[in-house]
C-alpha positions in Angstrom: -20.8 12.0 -8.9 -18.5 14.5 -11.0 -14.8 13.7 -10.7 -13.8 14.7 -6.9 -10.1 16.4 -6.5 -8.2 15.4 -3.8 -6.3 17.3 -1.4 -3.6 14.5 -1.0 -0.1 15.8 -1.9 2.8 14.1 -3.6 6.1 14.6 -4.7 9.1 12.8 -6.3 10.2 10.7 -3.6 9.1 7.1 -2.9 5.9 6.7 -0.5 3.0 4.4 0.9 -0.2 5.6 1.0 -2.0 3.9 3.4 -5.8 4.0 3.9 -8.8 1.8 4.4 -10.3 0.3 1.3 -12.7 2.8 -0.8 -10.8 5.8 0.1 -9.8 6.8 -3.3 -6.0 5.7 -3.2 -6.5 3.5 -6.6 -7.9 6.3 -7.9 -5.9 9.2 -7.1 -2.6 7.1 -7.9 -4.1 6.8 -11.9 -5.2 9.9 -12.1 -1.8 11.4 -10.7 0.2 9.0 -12.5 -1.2 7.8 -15.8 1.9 6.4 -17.4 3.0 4.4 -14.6 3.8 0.7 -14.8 1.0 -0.5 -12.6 0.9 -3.5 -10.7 -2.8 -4.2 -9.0 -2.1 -7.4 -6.5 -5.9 -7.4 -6.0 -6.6 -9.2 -9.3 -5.8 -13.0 -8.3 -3.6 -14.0 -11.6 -0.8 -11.1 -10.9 -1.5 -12.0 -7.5 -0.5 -15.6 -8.0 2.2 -14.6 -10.2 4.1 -12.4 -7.7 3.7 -14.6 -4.7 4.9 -17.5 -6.4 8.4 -15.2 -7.9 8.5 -12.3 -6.5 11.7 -11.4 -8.5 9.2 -10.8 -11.5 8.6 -7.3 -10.4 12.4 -7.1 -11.5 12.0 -8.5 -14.8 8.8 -6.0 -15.6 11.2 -3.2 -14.3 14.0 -3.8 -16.5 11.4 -4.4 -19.3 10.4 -0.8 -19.3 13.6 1.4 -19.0 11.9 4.8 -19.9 9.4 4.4 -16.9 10.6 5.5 -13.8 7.4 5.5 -11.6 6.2 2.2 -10.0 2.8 1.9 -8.3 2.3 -1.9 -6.7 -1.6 -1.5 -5.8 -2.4 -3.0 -2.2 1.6 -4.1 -1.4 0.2 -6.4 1.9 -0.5 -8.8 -0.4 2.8 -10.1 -1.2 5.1 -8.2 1.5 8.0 -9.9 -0.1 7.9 -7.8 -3.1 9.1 -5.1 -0.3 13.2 -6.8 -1.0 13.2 -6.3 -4.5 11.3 -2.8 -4.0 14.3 -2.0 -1.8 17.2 -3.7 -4.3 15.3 -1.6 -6.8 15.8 1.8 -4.9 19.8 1.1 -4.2 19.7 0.3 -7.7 18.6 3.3 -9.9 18.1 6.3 -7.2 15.6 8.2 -10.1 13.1 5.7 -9.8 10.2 6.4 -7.9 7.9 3.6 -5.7 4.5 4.4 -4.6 3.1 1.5 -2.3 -0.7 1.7 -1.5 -1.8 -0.9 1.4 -5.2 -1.3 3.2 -3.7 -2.9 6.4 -0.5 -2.0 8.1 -0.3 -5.5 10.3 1.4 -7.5 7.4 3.7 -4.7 6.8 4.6 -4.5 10.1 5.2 -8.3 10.5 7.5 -8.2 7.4 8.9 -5.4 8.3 7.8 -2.0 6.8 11.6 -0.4 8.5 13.1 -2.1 5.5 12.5 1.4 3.3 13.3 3.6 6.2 14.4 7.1 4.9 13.8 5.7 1.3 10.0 5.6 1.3 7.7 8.4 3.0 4.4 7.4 4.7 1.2 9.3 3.6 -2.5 7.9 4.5 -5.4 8.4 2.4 -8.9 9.5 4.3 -12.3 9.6 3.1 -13.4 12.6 1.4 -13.9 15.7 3.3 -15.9 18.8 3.0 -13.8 20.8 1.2 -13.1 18.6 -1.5 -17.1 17.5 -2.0 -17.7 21.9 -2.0 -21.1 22.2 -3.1 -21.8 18.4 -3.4 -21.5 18.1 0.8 -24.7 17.2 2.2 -24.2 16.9 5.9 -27.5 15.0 6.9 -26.5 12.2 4.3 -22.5 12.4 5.2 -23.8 11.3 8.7 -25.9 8.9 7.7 -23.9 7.4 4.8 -20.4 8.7 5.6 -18.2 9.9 3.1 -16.0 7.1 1.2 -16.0 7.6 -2.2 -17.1 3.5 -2.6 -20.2 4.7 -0.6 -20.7 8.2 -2.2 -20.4 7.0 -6.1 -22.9 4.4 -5.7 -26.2 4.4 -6.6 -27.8 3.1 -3.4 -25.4 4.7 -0.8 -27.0 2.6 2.5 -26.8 -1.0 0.7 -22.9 -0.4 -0.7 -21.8 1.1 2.7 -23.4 -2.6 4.3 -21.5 -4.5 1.9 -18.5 -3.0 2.5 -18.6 -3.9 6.4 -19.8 -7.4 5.2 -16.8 -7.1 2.9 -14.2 -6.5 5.6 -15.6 -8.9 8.1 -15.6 -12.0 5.3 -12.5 -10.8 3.4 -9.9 -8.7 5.5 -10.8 -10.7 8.9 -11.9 -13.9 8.0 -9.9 -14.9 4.9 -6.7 -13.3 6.3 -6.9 -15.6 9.2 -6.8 -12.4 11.6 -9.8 -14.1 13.9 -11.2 -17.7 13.9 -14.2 -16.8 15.6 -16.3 -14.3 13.5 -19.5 -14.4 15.6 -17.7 -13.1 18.2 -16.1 -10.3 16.2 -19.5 -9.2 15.0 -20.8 -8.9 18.2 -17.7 -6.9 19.6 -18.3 -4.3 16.0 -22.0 -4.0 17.4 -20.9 -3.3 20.9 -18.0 -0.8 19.7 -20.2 1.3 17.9 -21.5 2.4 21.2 -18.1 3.8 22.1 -17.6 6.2 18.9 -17.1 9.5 20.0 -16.8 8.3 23.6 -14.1 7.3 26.7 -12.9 3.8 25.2 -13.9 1.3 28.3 -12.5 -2.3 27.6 -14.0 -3.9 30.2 -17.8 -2.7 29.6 -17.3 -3.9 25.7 -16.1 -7.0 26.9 -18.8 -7.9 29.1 -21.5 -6.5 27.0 -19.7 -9.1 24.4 -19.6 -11.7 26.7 -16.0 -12.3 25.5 -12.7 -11.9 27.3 -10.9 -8.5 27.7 -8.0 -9.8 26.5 -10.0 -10.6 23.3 -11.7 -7.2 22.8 -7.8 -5.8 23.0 -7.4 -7.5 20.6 -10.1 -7.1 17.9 -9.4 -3.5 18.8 -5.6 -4.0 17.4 -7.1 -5.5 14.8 -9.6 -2.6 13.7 -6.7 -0.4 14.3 -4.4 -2.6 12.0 -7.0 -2.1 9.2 -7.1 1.2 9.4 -10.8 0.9 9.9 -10.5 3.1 13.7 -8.2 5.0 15.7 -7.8 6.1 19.7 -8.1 9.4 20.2 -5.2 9.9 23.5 -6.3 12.6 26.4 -4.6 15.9 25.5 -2.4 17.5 28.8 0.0 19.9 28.5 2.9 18.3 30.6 4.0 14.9 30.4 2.1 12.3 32.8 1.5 9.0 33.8 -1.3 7.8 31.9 -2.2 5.1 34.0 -5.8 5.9 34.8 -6.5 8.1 31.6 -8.7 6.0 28.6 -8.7 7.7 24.8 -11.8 8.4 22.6 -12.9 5.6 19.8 -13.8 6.4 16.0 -14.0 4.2 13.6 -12.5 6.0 10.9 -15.5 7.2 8.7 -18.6 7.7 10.3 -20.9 5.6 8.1 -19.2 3.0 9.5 -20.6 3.9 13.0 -24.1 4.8 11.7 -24.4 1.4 9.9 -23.2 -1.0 13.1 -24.7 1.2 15.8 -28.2 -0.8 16.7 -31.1 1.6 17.5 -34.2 0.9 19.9 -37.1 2.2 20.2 -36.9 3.9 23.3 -33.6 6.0 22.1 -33.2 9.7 21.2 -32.1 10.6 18.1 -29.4 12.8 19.5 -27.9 9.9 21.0 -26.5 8.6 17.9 -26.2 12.1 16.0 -24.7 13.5 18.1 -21.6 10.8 18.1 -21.9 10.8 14.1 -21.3 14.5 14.3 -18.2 14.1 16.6 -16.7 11.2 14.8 -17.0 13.4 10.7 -15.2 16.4 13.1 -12.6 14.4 14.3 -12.3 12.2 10.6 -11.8 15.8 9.1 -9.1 16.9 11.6 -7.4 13.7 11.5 -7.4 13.8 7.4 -6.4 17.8 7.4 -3.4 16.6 9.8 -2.5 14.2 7.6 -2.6 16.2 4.5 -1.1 19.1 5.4 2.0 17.4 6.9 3.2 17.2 3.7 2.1 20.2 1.7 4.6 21.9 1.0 
């Protein structure tokens, strides 16, 4: 695919850019800022190296004097770095910090407040319409969704079920998020029933055969990743919302597509007809986002 431009605006202040993994925030960040110093935390030997001293970051700083932009690639990785991002800041007020992160539960643990009025938060969504222009292809958007991962490669389908096997080995497993992975999978199959539809805990859980409390859970976690959101019940006066349940998306709608099991005996509108919900509400959610700070 030819080179996609983004409609993700940024200035001269500090920022994280959040997003799921394969949205394009590696990406855009190089392309936007080729002379950066960049510091990917993805590749395991500068990985190693910051979480062992974190106060190497300074030295690499200081190192390069006539660079004032700083990108640290995937910053939940070694949250620590966030102190000596933030002695940085008070330090030289020119220099500019762009943090990219794929899961906001580490940074809230450690603490994300830290940077409060120093660093702006933007999020990073999967492409949308506008930018694709004539390469959009609606029938394969539903299908495959529309992460640029997914969309580059050359077998859309098999990429797009790595990436969920990806996230369930890597971001669940390996982080330590849930011990019990067969029970995680089963609660993904079961939630892909409720995209585009009134969230109801109790009928995931049972379907699961797992505890509410659980499903709460594994639904934080989702959310934590980035990799969903709740949709709240709109009214125009404040209420209790005691007995009113939000809409579930997972966050890209190839997601839903590739967990969402289908029968023989179902209608193909049944599961179109949520994919076509869930890219509406992805590209209202991303426009939101995007246009909050275009200014």
């Amino acid at each position: 695919m030819e080179k996609v431009s983004r409609f993700l605006k940024t200035g001269k202040e500090s920022f994280f850019l959040l997003g799921p993994r394969g949205t394009g925030k590696s990406t855009t960040i190089k392309d936007l800022y080729p002379d950066a110093i960049y510091i990917d935390l993805l590749m395991p030997d500068i990985y190693r190296n910051y979480l062992a001293r974190p106060e190497r970051l300074r030295e690499v700083v200081h190192a390069n004097p006539e660079k004032n932009v700083v990108v640290l690639d995937e910053i939940q990785k070694v949250p620590e770095l966030l102190d000596v991002v933030h002695g940085l800041m008070e330090e030289k007020r020119g220099r500019q910090f762009i943090l990219t992160g794929s899961s906001a539960r580490k940074l809230k643990k450690t603490g994300v407040d830290l940077l409060a009025g120093r660093a702006v938060m933007r999020h990073m969504h999967p492409f949308m319409a506008a930018e694709l222009k004539n390469n959009f292809n609606l029938e394969a958007s539903l299908e495959c969704g529309m992460l640029p991962v997914v969309l580059d490669s050359s077998n859309p389908m098999a990429t797009l079920h790595a990436y969920i096997d990806l996230y369930i080995r890597e971001e669940v497993q390996m982080e330590g998020f849930t011990r019990n992975i067969g029970n995680f999978s089963r609660f993904l199959e079961a939630a892909s029933f409720s995209h585009g539809a009134v969230l109801n805990i109790s009928n995931i859980a049972r379907e699961c055969g797992i505890e509410r409390k659980t499903v709460e859970g594994y639904l934080h976690i989702l959310e934590d990743l980035l990799l969903a959101f709740r949709l709240p019940v709109f009214t125009r006066r404040a209420k209790r919302a005691t007995i009113q349940h939000p809409k579930f998306y997972f966050f890209d709608t190839g997601i839903y597509s590739a967990l969402r099991p289908s029968g023989p005996l179902d209608r193909p509108e049944e599961k179109s007809g949520a994919a076509i919900e869930g890219i509406v509400a992805q590209h209202i959610r991303a426009w939101i986002d995007y246009r909050k700070h275009d200014c």
